[in-house]
C-alpha positions as CSV (number, residue, x, y, z in Angstrom):
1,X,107.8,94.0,92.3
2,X,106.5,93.6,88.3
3,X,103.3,95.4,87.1
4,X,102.5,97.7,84.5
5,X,102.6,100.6,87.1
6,X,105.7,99.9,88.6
7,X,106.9,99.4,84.8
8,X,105.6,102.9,83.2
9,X,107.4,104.5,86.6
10,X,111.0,103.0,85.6
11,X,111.7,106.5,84.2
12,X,111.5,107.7,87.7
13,X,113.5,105.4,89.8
14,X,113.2,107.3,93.2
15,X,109.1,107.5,92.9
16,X,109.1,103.8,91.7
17,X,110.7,103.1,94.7
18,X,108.4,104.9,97.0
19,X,105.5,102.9,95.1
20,X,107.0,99.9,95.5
21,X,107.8,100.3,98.9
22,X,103.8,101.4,99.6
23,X,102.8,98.5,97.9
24,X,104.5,96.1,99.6
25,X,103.6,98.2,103.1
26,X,99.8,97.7,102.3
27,X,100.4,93.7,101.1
28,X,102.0,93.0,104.4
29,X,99.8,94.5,106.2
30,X,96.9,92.6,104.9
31,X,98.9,89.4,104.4
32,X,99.8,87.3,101.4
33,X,96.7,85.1,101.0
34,X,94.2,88.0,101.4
35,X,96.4,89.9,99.3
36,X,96.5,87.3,96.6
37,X,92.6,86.9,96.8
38,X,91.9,90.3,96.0
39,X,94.3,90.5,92.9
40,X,92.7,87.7,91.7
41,X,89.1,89.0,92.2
42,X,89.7,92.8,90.7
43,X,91.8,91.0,88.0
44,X,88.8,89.2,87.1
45,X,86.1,91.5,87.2
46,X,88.4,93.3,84.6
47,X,88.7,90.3,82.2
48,X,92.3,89.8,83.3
49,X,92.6,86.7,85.5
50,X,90.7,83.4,85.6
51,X,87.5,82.7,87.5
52,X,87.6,82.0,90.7
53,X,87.4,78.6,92.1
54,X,84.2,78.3,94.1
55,X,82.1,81.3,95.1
56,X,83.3,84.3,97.2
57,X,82.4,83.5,100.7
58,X,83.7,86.5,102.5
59,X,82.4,89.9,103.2
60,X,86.2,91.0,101.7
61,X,86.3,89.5,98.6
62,X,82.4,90.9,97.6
63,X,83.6,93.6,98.6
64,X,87.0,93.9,96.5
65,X,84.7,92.9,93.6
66,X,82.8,95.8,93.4
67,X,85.4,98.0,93.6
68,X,87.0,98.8,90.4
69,X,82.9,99.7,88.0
70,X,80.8,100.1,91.4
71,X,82.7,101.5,94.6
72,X,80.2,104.7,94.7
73,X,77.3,102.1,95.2
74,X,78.5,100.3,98.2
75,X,76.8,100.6,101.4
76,X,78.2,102.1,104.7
77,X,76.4,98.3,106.5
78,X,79.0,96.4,103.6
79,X,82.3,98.6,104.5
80,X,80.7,97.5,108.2
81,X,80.6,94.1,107.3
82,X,85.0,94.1,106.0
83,X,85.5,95.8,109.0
84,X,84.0,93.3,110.9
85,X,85.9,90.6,109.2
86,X,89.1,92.0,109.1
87,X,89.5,94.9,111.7
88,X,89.9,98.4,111.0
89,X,94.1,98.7,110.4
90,X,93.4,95.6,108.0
91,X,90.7,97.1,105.9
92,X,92.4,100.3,105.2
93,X,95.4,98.0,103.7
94,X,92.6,96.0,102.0
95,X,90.9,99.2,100.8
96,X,94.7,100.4,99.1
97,X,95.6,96.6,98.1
98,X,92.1,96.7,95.8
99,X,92.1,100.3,94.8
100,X,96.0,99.4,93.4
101,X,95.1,96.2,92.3
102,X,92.1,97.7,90.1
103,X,95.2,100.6,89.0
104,X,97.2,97.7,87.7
105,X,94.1,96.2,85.7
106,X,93.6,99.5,84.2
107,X,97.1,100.2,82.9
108,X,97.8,96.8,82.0
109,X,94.4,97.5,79.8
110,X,95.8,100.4,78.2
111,X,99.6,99.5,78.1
112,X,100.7,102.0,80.5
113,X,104.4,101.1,80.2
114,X,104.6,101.3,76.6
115,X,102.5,104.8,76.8
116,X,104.7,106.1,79.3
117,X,108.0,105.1,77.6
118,X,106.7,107.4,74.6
C-alpha cells in the first residue's frame, strides 16, 4: 500500500508493516467500493480529490464527510443512522477507514514523508 503514512514509516519497516496490515484489515472489512467512497469524500473535504459525482445519498458518506473539521459535532441519532446502514462490525471499519483516510489527507498536506526522512 502507497500513502504518505505508510511512506514517512519506511524507516520503520516492522511498524509499517503492522500499519499496512491494519489498513488493509479495516478496507476489507468494509469492502472496496465503500472503501473507495470514503477516500474520496475525506480527500475532498481536504481539497485533495475531485468532487464527487452526484450528491452523497448515504447516511455513510455524510457521515465520513464530517469527519476530518467536525467529528465532535455529530450526533449519537447520525452514528445511529451508519449503523443502521452498514451494521455494527462494518461501521467500526468505516469509523477506522475515515479516521486513516483523514490521517493520510493530513500528512499528505504537510509532506509527512519528506519531514520524517529529515
Amino acid at each position: 500500500m502507497n500513502g504518505p503514512v505508510a511512506a514517512a514509516l519506511a524507516g520503520s519497516p516492522a511498524l509499517r508493516e503492522r500499519f499496512e496490515v491494519f489498513r488493509s484489515a479495516a478496507q476489507e472489512a468494509l469492502g472496496e467500493e465503500l472503501t473507495a467512497q470514503v477516500e474520496r469524500v475525506v480527500a475532498q473535504v481536504h481539497g485533495l480529490g475531485p468532487e464527487m459525482q452526484g450528491g452523497i445519498d448515504s447516511a455513510a458518506l455524510a457521515y465520513a464527510r464530517r469527519i476530518p473539521f467536525e467529528h465532535t459535532a455529530i450526533t449519537d441519532a447520525e452514528a445511529a443512522a451508519v449503523i443502521a446502514e452498514l451494521g455494527e462490525a462494518r461501521f467500526v471499519a468505516f469509523s477506522v477507514v475515515a479516521a486513516l483516510a483523514d490521517a493520510e489527507c493530513r500528512a499528505e498536506k504537510v509532506r509527512l514523508p519528506s519531514l520524517a526522512a529529515g
